[in-house]
C-alpha positions in Angstrom: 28.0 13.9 -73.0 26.4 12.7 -76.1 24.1 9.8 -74.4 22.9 12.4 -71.4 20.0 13.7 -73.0 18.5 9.6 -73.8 19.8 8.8 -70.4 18.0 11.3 -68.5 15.2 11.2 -70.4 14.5 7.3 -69.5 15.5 8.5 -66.2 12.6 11.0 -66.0 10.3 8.2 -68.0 10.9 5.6 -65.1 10.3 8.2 -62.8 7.1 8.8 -63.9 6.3 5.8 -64.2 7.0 4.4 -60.8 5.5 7.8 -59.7 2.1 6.7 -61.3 2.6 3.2 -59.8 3.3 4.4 -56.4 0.6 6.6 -56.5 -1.8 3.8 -58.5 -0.9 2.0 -55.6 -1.7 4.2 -52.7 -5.1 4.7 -54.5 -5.7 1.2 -54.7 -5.1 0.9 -51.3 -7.3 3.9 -50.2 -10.1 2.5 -52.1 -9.2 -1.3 -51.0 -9.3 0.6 -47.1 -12.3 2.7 -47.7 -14.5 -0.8 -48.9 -12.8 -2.8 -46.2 -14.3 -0.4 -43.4 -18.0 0.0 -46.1 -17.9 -3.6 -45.6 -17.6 -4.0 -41.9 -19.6 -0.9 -41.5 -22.5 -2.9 -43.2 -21.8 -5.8 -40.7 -22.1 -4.2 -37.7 -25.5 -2.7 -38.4 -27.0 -5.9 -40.1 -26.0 -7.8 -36.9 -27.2 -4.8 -35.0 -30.9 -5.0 -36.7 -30.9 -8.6 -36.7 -30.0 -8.6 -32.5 -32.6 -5.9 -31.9 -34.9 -8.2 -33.9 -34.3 -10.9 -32.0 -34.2 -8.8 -28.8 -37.4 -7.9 -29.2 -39.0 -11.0 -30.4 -37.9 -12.4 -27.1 -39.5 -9.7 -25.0 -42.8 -9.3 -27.0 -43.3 -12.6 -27.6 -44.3 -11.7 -31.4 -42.9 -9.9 -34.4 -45.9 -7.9 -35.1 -44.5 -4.7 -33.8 -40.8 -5.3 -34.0 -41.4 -3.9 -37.9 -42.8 -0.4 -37.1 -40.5 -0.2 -33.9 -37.6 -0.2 -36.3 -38.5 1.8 -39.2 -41.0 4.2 -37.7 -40.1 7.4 -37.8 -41.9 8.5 -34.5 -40.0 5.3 -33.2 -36.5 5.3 -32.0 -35.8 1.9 -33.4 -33.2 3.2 -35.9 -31.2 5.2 -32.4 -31.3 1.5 -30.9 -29.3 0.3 -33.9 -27.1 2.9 -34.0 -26.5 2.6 -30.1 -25.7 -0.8 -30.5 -23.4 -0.6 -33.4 -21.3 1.6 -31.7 -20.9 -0.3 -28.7 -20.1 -3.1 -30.9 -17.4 -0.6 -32.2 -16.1 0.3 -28.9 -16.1 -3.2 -27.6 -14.1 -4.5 -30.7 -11.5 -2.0 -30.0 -10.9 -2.9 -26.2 -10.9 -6.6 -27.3 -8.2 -5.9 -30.4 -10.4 -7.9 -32.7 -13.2 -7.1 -35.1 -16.6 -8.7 -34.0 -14.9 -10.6 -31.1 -17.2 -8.3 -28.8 -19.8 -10.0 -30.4 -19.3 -13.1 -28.4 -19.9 -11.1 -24.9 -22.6 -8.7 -26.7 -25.2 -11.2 -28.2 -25.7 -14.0 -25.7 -25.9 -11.0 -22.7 -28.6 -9.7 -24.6 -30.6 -12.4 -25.3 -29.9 -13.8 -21.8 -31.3 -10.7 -20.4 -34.3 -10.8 -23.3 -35.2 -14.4 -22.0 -35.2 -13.4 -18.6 -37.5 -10.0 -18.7 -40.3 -12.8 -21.3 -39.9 -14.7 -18.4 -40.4 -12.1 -15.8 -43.3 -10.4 -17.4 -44.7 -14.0 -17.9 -45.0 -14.8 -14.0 -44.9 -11.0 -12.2 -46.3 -9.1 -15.2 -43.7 -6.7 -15.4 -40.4 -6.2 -17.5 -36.9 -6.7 -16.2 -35.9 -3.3 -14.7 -32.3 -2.5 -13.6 -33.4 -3.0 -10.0 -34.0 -6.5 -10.3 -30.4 -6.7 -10.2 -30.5 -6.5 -6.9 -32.7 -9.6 -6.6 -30.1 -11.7 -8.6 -29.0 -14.0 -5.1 -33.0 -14.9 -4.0 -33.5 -15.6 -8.0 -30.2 -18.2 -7.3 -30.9 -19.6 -3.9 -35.3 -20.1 -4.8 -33.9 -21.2 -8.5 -33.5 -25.4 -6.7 -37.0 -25.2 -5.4 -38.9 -23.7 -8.4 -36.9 -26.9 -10.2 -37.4 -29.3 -7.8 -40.9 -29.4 -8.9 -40.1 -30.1 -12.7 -37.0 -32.4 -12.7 -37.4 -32.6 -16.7 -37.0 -29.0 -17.0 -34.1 -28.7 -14.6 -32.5 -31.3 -16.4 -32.9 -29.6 -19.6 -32.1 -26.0 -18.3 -28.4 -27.7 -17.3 -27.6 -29.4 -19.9 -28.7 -26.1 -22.1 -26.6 -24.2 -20.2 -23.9 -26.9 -20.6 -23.8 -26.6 -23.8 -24.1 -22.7 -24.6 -20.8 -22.1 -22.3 -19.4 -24.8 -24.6 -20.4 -22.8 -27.8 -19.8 -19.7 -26.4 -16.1 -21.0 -25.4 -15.7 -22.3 -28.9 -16.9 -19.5 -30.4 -14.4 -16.9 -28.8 -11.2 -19.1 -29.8 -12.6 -19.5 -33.6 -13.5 -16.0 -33.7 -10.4 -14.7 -31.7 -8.4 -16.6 -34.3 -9.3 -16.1 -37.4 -11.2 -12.4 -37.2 -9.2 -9.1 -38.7 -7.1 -7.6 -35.6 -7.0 -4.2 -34.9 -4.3 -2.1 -35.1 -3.6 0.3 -32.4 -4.2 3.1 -34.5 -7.4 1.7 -35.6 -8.4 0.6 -31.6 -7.8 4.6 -30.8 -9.7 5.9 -33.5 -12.9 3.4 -33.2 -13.1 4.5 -29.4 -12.2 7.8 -30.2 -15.4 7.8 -32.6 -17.5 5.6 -30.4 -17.3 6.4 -27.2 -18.2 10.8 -27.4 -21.3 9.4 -29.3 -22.5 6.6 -26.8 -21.7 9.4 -23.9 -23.8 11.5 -26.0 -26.8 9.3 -26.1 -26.3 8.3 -22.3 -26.6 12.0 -21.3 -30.5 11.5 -23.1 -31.4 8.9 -20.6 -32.2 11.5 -17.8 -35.8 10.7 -18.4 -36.8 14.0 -15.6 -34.8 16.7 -17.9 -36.0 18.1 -21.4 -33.6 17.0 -24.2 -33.4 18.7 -27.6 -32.2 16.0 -29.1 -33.9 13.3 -27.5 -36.9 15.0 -28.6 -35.6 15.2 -32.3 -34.5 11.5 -32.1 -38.3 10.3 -31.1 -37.3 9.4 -28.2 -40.4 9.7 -25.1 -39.7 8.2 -22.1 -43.1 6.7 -20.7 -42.2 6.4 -17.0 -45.8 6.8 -16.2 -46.4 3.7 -18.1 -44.1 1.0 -18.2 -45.6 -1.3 -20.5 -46.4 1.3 -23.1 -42.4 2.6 -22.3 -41.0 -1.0 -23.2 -43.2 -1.2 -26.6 -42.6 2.3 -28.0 -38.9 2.6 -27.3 -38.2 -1.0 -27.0 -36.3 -2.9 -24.6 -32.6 -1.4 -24.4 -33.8 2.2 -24.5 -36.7 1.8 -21.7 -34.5 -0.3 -19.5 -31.2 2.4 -19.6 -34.8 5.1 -19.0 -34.9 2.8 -15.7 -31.6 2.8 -14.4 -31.6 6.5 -13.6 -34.9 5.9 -11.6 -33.1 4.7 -8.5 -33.0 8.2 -7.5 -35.8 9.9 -6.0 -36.6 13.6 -6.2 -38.2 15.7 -3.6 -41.5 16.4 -4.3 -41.9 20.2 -5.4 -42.0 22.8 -2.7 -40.1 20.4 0.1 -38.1 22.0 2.8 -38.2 22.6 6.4 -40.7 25.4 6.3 -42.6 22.9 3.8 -43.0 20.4 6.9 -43.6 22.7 9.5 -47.0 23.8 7.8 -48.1 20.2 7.9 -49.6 20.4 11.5 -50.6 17.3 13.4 -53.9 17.0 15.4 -52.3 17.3 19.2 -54.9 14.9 20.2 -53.1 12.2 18.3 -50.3 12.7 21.0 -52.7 11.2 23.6 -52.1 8.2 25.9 -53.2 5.0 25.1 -57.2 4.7 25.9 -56.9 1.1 27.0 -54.6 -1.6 28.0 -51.6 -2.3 26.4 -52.5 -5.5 24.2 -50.6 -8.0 22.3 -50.4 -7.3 18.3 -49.7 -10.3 16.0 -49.1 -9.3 12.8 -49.2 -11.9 9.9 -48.5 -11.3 6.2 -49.6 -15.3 4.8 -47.7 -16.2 2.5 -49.9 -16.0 -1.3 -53.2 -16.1 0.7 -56.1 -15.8 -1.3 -60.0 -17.0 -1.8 -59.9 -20.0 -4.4 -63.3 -19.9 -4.0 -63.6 -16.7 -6.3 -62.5 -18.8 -9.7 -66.6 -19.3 -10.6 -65.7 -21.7 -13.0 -64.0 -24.3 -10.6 -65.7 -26.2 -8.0 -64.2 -27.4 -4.4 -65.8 -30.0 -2.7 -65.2 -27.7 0.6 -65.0 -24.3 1.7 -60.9 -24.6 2.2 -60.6 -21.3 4.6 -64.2 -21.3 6.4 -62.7 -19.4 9.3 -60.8 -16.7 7.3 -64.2 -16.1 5.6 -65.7 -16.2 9.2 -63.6 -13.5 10.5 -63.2 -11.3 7.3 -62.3 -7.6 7.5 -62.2 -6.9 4.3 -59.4 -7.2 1.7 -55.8 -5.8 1.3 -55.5 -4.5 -2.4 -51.7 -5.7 -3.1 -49.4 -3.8 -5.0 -47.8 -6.7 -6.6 -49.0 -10.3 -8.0 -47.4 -13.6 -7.3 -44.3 -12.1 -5.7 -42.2 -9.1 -4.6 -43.3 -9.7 -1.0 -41.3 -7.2 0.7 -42.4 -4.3 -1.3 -45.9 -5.2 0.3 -44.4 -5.7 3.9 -43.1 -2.0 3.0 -46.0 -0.4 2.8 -47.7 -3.1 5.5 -44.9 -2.0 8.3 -44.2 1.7 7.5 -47.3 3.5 6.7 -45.4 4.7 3.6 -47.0 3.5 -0.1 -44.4 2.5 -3.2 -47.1 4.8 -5.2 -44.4 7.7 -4.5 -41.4 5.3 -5.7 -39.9 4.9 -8.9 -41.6 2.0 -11.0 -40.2 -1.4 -10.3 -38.2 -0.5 -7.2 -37.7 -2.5 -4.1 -37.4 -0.8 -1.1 -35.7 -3.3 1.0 -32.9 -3.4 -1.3 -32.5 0.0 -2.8 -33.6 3.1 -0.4 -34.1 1.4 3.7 -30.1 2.5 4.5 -30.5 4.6 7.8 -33.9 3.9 10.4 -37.2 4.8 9.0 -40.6 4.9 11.1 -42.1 1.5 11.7 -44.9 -0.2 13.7 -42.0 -1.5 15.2 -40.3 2.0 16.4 -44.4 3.0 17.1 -44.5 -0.1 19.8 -41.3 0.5 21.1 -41.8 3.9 21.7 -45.1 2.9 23.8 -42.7 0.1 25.7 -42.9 -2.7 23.8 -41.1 -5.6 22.8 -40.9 -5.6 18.9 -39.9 -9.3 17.4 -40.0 -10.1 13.4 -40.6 -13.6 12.5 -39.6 -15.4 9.5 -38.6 -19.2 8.7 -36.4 -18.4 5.8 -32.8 -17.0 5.4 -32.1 -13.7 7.3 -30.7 -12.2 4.3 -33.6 -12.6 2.2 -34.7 -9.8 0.8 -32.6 -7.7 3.0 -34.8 -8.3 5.7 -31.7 -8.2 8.7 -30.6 -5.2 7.6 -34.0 -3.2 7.4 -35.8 -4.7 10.9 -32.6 -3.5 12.6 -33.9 0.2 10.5 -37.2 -0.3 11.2 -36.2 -0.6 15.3 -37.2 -4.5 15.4 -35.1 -5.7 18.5 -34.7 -9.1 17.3 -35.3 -11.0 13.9 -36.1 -14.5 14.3 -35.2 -16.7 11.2 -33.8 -19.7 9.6 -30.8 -18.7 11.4 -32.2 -18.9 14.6 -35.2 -20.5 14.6 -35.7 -24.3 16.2 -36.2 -26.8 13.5 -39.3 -27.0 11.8 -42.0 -29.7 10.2 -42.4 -28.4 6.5 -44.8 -28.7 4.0 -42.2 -30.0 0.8 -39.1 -27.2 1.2 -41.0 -24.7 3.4 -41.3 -24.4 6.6 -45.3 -25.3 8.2 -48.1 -22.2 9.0 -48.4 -24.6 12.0 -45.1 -24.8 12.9 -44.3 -20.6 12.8 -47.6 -20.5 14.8 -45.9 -22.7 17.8 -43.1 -20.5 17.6 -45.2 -17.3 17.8 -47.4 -18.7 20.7 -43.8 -19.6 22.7 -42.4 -16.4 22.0 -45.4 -14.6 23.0 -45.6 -16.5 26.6 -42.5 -15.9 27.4 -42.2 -12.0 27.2 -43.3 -10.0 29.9 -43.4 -6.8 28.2 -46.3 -6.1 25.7 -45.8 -7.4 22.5 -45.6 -6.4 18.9 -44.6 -9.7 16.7 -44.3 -8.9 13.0 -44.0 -12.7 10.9 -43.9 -14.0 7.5 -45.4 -17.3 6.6 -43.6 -19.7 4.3 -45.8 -22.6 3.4 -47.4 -20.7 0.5 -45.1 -19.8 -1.6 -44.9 -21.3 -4.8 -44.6 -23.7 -7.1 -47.3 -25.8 -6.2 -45.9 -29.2 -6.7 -47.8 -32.4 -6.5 -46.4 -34.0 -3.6 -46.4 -31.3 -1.1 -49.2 -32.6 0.9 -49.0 -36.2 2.3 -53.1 -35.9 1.7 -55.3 -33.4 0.1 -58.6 -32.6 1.9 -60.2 -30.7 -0.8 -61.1 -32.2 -3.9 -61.4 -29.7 -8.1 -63.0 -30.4 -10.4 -64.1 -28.0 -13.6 -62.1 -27.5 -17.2 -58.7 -27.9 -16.5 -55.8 -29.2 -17.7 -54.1 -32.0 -15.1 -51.2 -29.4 -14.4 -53.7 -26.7 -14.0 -55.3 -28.3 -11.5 -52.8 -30.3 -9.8 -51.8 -26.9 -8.7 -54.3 -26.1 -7.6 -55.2 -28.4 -5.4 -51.9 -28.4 -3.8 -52.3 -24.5 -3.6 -55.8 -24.8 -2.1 -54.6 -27.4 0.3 -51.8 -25.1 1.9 -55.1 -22.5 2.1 -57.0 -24.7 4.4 -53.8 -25.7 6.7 -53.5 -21.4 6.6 -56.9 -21.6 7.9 -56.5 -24.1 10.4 -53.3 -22.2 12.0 -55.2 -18.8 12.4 -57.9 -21.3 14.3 -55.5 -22.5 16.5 -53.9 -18.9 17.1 -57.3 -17.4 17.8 -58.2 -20.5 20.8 -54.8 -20.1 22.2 -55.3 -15.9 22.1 -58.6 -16.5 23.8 -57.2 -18.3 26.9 -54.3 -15.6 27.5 -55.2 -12.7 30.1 -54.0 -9.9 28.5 -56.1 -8.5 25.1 -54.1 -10.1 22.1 -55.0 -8.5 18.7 -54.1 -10.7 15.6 -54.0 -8.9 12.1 -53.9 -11.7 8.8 -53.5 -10.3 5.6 -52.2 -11.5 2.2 -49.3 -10.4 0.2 -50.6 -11.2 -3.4 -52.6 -13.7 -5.0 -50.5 -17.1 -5.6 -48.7 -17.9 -8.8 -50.8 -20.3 -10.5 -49.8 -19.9 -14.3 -52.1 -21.2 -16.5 -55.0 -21.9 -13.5 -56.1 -18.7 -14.3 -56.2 -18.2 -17.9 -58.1 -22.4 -18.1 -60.6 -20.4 -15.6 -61.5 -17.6 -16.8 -60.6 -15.8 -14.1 -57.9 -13.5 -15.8 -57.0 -13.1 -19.6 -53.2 -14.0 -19.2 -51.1 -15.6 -16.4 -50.3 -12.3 -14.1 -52.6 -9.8 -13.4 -52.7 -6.4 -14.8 -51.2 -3.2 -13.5 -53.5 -0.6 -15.0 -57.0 -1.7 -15.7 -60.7 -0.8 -14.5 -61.2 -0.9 -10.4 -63.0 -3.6 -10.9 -60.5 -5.8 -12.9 -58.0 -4.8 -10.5 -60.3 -5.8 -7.5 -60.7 -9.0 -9.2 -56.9 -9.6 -9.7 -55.0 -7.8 -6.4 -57.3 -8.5 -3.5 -56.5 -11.0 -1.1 -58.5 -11.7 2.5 -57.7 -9.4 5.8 -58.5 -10.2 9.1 -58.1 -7.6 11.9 -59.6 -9.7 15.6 -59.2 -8.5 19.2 -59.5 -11.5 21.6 -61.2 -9.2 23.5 -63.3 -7.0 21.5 -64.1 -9.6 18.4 -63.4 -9.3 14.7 -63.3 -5.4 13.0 -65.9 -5.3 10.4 -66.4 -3.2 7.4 -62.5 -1.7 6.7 -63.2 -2.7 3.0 -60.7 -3.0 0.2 -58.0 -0.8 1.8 -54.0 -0.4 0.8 -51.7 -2.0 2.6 -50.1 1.5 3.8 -53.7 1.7 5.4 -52.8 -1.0 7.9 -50.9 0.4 10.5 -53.9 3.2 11.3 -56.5 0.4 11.6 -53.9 -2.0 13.9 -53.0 1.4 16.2 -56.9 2.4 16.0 -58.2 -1.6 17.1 -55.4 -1.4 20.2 -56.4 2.1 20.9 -53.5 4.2 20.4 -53.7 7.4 18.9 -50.4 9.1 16.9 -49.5 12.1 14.3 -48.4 10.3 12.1 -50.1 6.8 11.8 -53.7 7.4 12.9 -53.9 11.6 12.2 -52.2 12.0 8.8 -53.1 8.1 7.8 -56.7 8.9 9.6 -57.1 11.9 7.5 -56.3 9.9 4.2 -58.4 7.2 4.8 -61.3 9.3 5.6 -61.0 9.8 1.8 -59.0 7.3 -0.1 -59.1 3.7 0.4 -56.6 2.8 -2.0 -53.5 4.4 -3.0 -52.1 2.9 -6.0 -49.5 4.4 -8.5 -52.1 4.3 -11.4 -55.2 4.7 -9.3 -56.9 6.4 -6.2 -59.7 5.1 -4.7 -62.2 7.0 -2.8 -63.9 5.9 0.3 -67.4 6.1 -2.0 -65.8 3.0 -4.1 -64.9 5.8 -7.0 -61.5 5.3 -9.4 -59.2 8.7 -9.9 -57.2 6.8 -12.6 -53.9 8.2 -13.5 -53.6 10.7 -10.7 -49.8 10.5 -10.7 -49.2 12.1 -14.3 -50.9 15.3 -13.3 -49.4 17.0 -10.1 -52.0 19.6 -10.0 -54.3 17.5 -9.5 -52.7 15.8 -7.0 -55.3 15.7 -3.4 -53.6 17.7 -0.2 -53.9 14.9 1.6 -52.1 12.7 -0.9 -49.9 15.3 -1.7 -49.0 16.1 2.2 -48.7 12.2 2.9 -46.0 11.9 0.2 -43.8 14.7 1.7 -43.9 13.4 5.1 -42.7 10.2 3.4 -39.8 11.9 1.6 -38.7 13.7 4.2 -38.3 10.2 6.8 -36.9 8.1 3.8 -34.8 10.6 1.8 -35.0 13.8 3.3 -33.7 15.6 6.5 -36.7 14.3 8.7 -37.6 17.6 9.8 -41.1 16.1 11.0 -39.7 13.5 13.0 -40.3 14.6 16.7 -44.2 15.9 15.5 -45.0 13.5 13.5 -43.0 10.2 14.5 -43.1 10.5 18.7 -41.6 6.8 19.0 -39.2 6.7 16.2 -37.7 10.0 17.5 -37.0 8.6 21.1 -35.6 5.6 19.4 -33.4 7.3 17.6 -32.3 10.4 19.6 -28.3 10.4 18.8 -29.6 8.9 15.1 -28.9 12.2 12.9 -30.4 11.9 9.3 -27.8 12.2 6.4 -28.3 12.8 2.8 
């Protein structure tokens, strides 16, 4: 009894001093865990800022702006950060690791930054989500582009070599000696990450006012894409685009909507002459060499194109994205009322859509497309049999042909064209593609080059073109020997020629003069975009002669000079196409052109101010493309008796 008192007392003592250590302890340990997540916190946005810096350096070619763009306050460099820090966050949580997602996260990102520098460097645009669709042509074109730099091939696989080999070694290192995650810690990261990135997702519906995207500085420029990549930089303007895939209905559209828009009912006439032959060909980069002033040729490389001259097509696109120029070319229908950077072959052509094709067929014609490249190119199988072509003709099927390097000849496709024409008795409609072209222009295309260059250029420069300007005078020759052989046949043969951009030759143009950078612009002065999207069209009856005086026209504008020069009349192609040529020659998705030569720049952005015609046009197209196609049996005769037991969906 007499020791109790001392005893409990150093009981109590340890106690509380064990109590103090415990709790010492627990502090320590709070604090230690509270600057262990401080310190990785710091991480992740460091590596965040220093992958958006690098991000953009890649796609604006210069750190000049990247500065502003992050620290602005009327720029939503600092949301990018964020956005990428938590993904970082979320990734790292599936993965079990801390910064393992890093290993996925960077080299995607910079991957994707090389490819939109490289993009905007040869097609003047940015990557946009829809070139994802374009990712197989990219793959199968990817061994011609390097058979004509064997250097650079070799260095690209030997790069690539050895970044898988980093990348590999990186992901064991980092998988091995990072922190791991505890569950715990994996289900609160994502439970912290991924409300917020859903947040900021829901701000990427570019067509819907957004509170907070409006507090955050963040204004999508859809209008504009250049001007959309620079202010909200690359990540946020691309995840703008992905949402762009859909396209709205124009304001007002329904049934009633359509059944206002009346057709002249002269259009449905008969035919006011024979049923002629229509040969339809989209040349493969043809264009005038002849118009860079500070070059000379020894000869005039296309003397017969110049001969027979229309007038020009004003392309939508430069030095590539063909089919979106066949799109317009075929249907009537203009990408002006698509989102920017889409490609109709590939994303919205899912169910038949009016054609010249359906148009001919409808008037008892045999419709053929023609191309000497893979059938699944660009979709192209898939959207003839929508456009009502009977029969594609291509790689596939084609006899074997003489090529010019790894394309098929102009001469050769002409042979085939002349055959297939011969032997079918019903009137014709033959849509084709040329292939010889296309680029690059490598040295040893030509066995021998008739026309000789000279002027300030670099031997590259004007190696290209030379072999470009060759493959423009064997163009020329083949439309020669099309036009004798048309000239012989009894029945009327009408042959159309057109290009589908000007060719891509790099640096040619800068060393020239001719254009400030490699790719042409996409807003500018008419002039300057004259200058850099015209390219020759010829429109010849064998019959009746050349059509003069169509001008610079779109080439949505096509089909109602082709139906006018066979003399067909329709609702759709030469009324409502008739009626919009009578005042716009050009109809481009920064620009109108009247028929007086005067620019309405910027039309889009302001709906009011939108013309009737314009505005009727682009409902008529939304309702065959997207809508229920309530105009179809006024407006689109032949396409409606094609398709009789084809019922719209949407």
């Amino acid at each position: 009894m007499r020791n109790s008192a001392p005893e409990t007392a150093a009981s109590e003592k340890a106690k509380s001093v064990f109590s103090f250590g415990l709790a010492r302890g627990l502090s320590n340990r709070a604090l230690s865990k509270g600057a262990a997540i401080a310190y990785t916190t710091a991480n992740l946005v460091v590596i965040s800022i220093l992958l958006i810096v690098a991000l953009e350096w890649i796609v604006r070619g210069t750190l000049t702006d990247v500065g502003p763009f992050l620290t602005s306050s009327v720029r939503p460099g600092m949301t990018t950060i964020a956005s990428l820090a938590l993904l970082i966050i979320a990734l790292d949580a599936v993965f079990g690791r801390r910064y393992l997602s890093l290993i996925v996260v960077a080299p995607t990102l910079l991957l994707v930054a090389l490819i939109s520098a490289q993009k905007q460097t040869y097609l003047s645009d940015p990557l946009y989500p829809s070139d994802l669709l374009f990712g197989r042509q990219i793959v199968e074109l990817l061994p011609t582009m390097l058979k004509a730099q064997p250097l650079v091939a070799a260095l690209v696989v030997l790069g690539l070599c050895a970044v898988v080999g980093v990348l590999v070694f990186a992901w064991i290192s980092v998988r091995k000696h990072a922190p791991s995650l505890r569950w715990r810690e994996r289900v609160l990261s994502l439970a912290l990450a991924l409300p917020l990135l859903a947040g900021l997702g829901s701000l990427m519906e570019y067509s819907h006012y957004s509170w907070m995207r409006d507090r955050l500085n963040i204004i999508p420029m859809m209008w504009d894409q250049k001007e959309n990549y620079r202010h909200n930089g690359f990540l946020m303007a691309f995840a703008f685009n992905i949402p762009m895939a859909n396209v709205s209905a124009p304001d007002g559209y329904s049934e009633n909507t359509i059944a206002e828009l009346m057709p002249d009912s002269s259009a449905f006439a008969a035919n006011k002459s024979d049923y002629p032959d229509v040969i339809m060909l989209m040349s493969e980069s043809l264009w005038d060499p002849t118009r860079l002033k500070n070059v000379e040729l020894s000869a005039d490389p296309m003397p017969a194109i110049r001969a027979k001259q229309s007038g020009n097509v004003f392309s939508p696109e430069f030095g590539g994205m063909t089919a979106n120029v066949e799109f317009e070319a075929l249907t009537g229908f203009s990408n002006a009322f698509l989102p920017y950077g889409s490609i109709p072959y590939q994303q919205y052509i899912r169910r038949p859509v009016p054609s010249l094709a359906s148009f001919f067929r409808g008037e008892g014609y045999s419709a053929i497309a023609m191309h000497p490249f893979q059938e699944w190119f660009w979709n192209r199988k898939e959207v003839y049999k929508n456009f009502g072509f009977e029969e594609f003709r291509s790689e596939e099927t084609l006899p074997p042909m003489e090529k010019r390097g790894n394309f098929a000849s102009d001469d050769a496709l002409m042979e085939e064209i002349m055959t297939t024409a011969d032997q079918t008795a019903n009137p014709l409609f033959l849509f084709a593609v040329t292939l010889q072209g296309h680029g690059p222009y490598e040295a040893d295309r030509y066995a021998a080059n008739t026309i000789g260059v000279s002027g300030d250029l670099s031997a590259p420069a004007s190696q290209a073109l030379t072999t470009y300007t060759q493959g423009v005078v064997e163009a020329d020759e083949s439309l020669v020997k099309l036009m004798k052989w048309a000239k012989k046949r009894d029945r009327e043969t009408i042959i159309v020629l057109f290009g589908d951009h000007l060719p891509p030759l790099g640096r040619t143009f800068m060393e020239s003069g001719y254009m400030p950078g490699m790719v042409a612009s996409r807003r500018a002065p008419l002039d300057v975009m004259k200058k850099e999207h015209e390219t020759p069209l010829v429109v010849w009856s064998s019959k009746k002669g050349v059509q003069k005086n169509i001008g610079t026209i779109s080439p949505s504008l096509l089909p109602y000079h082709i139906l006018k020069t066979a003399g067909f009349s329709d609702p759709f192609y030469t009324d409502t196409l008739g009626e919009l040529q009578d005042k716009f020659s050009v109809i481009d998705r920064h620009m109108l052109v009247t028929k007086e030569g005067d620019a309405l720049p910027d039309w889009s952005i302001s709906p009011k101010d939108v013309p009737q015609s314009v505005s009727n046009y682009r409902m008529l197209q939304f309702d065959m493309m997207f809508g229920k196609q309530y105009g179809r049996e006024r407006f689109f005769p032949g396409f409606n008796w094609l398709n009789t037991e084809q019922q719209p969906s949407v």
